[in-house]
N, C-alpha and C positions, 0 to 999 in steps of 0.2 A: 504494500500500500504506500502512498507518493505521500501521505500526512497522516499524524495521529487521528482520531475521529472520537466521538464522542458517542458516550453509551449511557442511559438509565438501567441501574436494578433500583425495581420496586417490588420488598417484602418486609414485609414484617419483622421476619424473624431474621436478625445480625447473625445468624448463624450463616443461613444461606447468600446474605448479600455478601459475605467475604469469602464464601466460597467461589460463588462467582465473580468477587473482585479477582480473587486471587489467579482464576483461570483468563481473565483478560486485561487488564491491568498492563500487561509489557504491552499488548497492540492496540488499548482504547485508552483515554480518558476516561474516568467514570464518577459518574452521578449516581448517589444514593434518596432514596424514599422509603420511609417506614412506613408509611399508609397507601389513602387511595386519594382523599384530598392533598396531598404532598406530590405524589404526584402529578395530580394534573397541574399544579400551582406550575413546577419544574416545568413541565411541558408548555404551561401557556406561555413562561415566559424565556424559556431554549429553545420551543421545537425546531426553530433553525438551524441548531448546532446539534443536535441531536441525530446519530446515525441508526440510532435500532435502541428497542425499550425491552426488557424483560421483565415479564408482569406475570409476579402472583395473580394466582384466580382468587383468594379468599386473606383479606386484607379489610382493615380496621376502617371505620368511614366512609370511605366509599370502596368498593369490591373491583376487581379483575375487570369484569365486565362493565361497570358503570365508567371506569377510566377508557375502556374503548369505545363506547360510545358517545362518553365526551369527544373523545379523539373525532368519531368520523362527523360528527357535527363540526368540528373545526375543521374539516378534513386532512390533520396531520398524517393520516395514515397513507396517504397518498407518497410520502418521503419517508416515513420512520416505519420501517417491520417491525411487527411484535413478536416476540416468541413467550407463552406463556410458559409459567413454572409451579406445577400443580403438583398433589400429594393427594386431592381431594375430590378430584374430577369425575365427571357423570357422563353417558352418553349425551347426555342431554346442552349440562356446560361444554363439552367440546362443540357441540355442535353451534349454539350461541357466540361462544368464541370467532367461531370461523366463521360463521355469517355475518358477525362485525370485523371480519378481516385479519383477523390471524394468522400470522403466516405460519406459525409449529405453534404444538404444545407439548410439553417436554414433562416426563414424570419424576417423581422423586422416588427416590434418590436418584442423582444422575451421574453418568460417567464424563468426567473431563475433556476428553480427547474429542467423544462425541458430539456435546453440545459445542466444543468449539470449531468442529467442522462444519456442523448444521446450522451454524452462526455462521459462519465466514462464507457458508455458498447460500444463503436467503439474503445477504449484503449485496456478494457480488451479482445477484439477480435483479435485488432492487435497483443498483447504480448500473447495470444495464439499460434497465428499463428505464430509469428516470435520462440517463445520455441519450436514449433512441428520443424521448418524447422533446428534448430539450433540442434537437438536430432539426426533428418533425415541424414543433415550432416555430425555429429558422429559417426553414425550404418553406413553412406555408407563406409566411412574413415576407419570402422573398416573391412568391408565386404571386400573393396580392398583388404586392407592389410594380412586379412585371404586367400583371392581368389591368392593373389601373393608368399605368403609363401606354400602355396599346390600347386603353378604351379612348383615354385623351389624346390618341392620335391619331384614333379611326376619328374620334368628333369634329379632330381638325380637318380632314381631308373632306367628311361629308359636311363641313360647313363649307368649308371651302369648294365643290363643285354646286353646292348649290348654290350658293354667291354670284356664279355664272349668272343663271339664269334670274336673278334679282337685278343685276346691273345691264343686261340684256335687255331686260323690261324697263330697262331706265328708273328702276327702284332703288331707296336707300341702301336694302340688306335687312332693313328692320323689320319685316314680314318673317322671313327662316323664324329670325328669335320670338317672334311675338309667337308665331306659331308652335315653335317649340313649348315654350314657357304654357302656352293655354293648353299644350295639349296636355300636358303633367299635371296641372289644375283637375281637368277633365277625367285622367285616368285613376289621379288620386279619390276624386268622390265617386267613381262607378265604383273603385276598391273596396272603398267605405259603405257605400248604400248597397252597393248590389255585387256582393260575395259571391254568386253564382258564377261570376265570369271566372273566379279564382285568379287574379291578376297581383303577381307577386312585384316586391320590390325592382329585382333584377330586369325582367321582364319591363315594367313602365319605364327603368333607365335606357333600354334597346327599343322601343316604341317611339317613344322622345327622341330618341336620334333618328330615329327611322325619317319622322314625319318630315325631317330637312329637305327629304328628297320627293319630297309630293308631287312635285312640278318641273322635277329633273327633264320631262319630255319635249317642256317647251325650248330646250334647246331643238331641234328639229320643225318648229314653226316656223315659216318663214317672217320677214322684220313685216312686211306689207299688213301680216294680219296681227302678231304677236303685239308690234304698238301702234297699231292702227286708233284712230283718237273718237273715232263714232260707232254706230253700229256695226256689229259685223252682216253680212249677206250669209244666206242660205250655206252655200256652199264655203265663204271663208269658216263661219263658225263648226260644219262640220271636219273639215282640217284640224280647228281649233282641238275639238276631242280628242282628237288623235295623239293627243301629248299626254294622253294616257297608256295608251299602246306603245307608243315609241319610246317611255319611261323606262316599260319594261323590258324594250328589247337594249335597252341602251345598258340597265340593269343585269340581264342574260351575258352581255358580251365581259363586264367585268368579275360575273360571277366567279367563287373558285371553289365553292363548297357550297352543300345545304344547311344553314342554319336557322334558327331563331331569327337572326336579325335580316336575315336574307330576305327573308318568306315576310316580314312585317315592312322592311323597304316595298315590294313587290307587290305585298296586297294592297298599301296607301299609296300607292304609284300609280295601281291600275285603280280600285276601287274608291278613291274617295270622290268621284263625281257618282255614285250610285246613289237610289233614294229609296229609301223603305218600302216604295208604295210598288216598286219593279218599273219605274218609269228615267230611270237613271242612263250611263251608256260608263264603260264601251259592251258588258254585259247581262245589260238589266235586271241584276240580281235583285233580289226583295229581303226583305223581313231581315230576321239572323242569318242567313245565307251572306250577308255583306258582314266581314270581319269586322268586331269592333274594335279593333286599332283604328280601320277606315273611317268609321261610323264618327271614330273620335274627331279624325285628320277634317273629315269632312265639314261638320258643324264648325269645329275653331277655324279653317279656310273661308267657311262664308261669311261668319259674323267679325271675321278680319279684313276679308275683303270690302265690306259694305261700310265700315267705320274707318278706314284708311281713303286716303283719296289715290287714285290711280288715272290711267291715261286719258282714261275711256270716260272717269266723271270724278264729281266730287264726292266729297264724306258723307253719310249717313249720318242722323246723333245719335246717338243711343241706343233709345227709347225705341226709336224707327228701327233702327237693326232689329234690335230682338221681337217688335211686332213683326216685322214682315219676316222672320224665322220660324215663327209659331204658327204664320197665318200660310206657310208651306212657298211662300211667292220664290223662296230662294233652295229649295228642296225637302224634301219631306224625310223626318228623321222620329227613329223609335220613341215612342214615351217615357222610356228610360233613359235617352239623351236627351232628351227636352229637360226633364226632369234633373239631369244633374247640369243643362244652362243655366236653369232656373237659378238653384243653389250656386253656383261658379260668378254668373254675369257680374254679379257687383265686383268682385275681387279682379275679375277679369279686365273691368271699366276701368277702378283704380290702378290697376297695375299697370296697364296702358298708358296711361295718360303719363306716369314716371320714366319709360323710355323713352322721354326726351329729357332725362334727366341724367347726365353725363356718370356723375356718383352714383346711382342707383344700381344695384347686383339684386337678381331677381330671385335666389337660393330660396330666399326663406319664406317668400310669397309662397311659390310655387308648391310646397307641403301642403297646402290648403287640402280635405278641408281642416277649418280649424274646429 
């Protein structure tokens, strides 16, 4: 062993704590306990230094048993092995023992040699197991950290090609975000109201980035109709759809695997112009058949588009946005997303109105709800 280590006997009887001082002693430190509240005193305030405990079962105060379950309510036994030292044991107390985590129990009278070999290899088990879990912790610490720096560098990339198609449209850039931010508002209270969908944390972080690329298609409109400043004609607006289909083939070409975020890029790419009612394009999907990633993308695109001013017209106020959302003029959406505009709008109004506030970080809005 590279250092001395530290050891508890706890018994009663001085007879047997000098026996076993005297069989470890040359390789441990040792700590003595006449009882069972001595004891735990020792432990609550060493268990740090503390490499392994030898515990009477039937001791003054508190007993054998009541100090290990002290123990695993503190959870020291996670670092200290106990080996009990009984003269008085039951099937019944070994059993107890060892369901509160004993690692031996050792009878009396005991032979030297023995106990200090079944001591020396329930040590070097422990200090295995506690290096494996201490390594394990490490590699995870390190996996996060690699897993968080490639998610901040996918964010950057899918902010960055969707920036294209914002500065293309002759837009700020502040759409993606706004978009973003409302769709997390969005995903957050369908979480909260309606747990059927089962939509876990991880999952609404790869939806929220997903939604940057809703619009990735209109790279492939032409500029004639993309910022065309009046209405469009029959035939420009049906082009116009097609920046849904061409999302996804644009999507297709970069693919490199099936994932989660692939599939949630891909459905909000192709599906967020659909509408509840199957009157949607490019597939006129209905009802739940339209993902609700989409369903989300969809509703935060219209009631962003309608209160931003764009090529084609001015702002909406408010009020007007979410009446003409309800009253279907700008697509038709389940009762369940009506239902969490409802609860979102105002947070959504306010939080809005702060991007154009240079200092504002949208982090802790976006948790909503509250």
């Amino acid at each position: 062993m590279d250092e001395k280590k530290t050891i508890l006997i706890a018994d009663d009887a001085e007879l047997n704590r000098e026996l076993l001082k005297q069989i470890f002693d040359k390789q441990f430190y040792v700590l003595e306990a006449q009882d069972g509240e001595q004891t735990i005193k020792i432990l609550d305030e060493k268990h740090d230094e503390i490499s392994m405990l030898f515990l009477d079962l039937i001791m003054p105060k508190k007993t054998g048993l009541d100090v290990l379950k002290h123990m695993n309510e503190k959870e020291y036994m996670r670092t200290i092995p106990v080996i009990m030292i009984t003269g008085e044991a039951t099937v019944e107390t070994d059993m107890q023992a060892y369901e509160y985590g004993a690692s031996d129990i050792i009878y009396k009278p005991f032979t030297a040699k023995i106990i200090l070999r079944r001591a020396m290899n329930i040590l070097e088990l422990y200090e295995n197991r506690i290096n494996i879990e201490k390594k394990l912790e490490k590699r995870t610490k390190q996996l996060i950290a690699s897993k968080e720096k490639l998610a901040k560098s996918n964010e950057f990339l899918v902010n960055a090609l969707s920036s294209v198609v914002e500065f293309r449209s002759l837009e700020s850039g502040e759409h993606i975000k706004r978009v973003k931010f409302f769709t997390r508002i969005f995903l957050n209270y369908l979480k909260a109201y309606y747990p059927e969908y089962e939509l876990t944390k991880d999952q609404i972080d790869l939806m929220v980035n997903a939604s940057a690329l809703h619009d990735i298609g209109k790279i492939a409109i032409p500029d004639s109709i993309l910022l065309k400043p009046g209405k469009l004609t029959k035939e420009e607006f049906d082009e116009m759809k097609k920046h849904t289909v061409y999302g996804c083939e644009i999507l297709e070409k970069f693919k490199q695997e099936d994932s989660d975020f692939y599939r949630y890029c891909y459905d909000i790419c192709r599906h967020h112009h659909e509408r509840y009612d199957g009157n949607g394009y490019p597939d006129g999907l209905s009802g739940e058949d339209i993902p609700i990633w989409a369903q989300v993308v969809s509703i935060v695109d219209v009631y962003d588009a309608l209160v931003s001013k764009r090529v084609y017209k001015t702002p909406y106020a408010t009020d007007v946005a979410v009446r003409m959302i309800h009253d279907g003029e700008c697509g038709v959406f389940s009762p369940k997303i009506l239902d969490c505009f409802d609860r979102a709008k105002d947070i959504m109004f306010e939080s809005s109105e702060k991007f154009n506030d240079t200092d504002y970080t949208v982090e802790n809005d976006a948790d909503a709800p509250m």
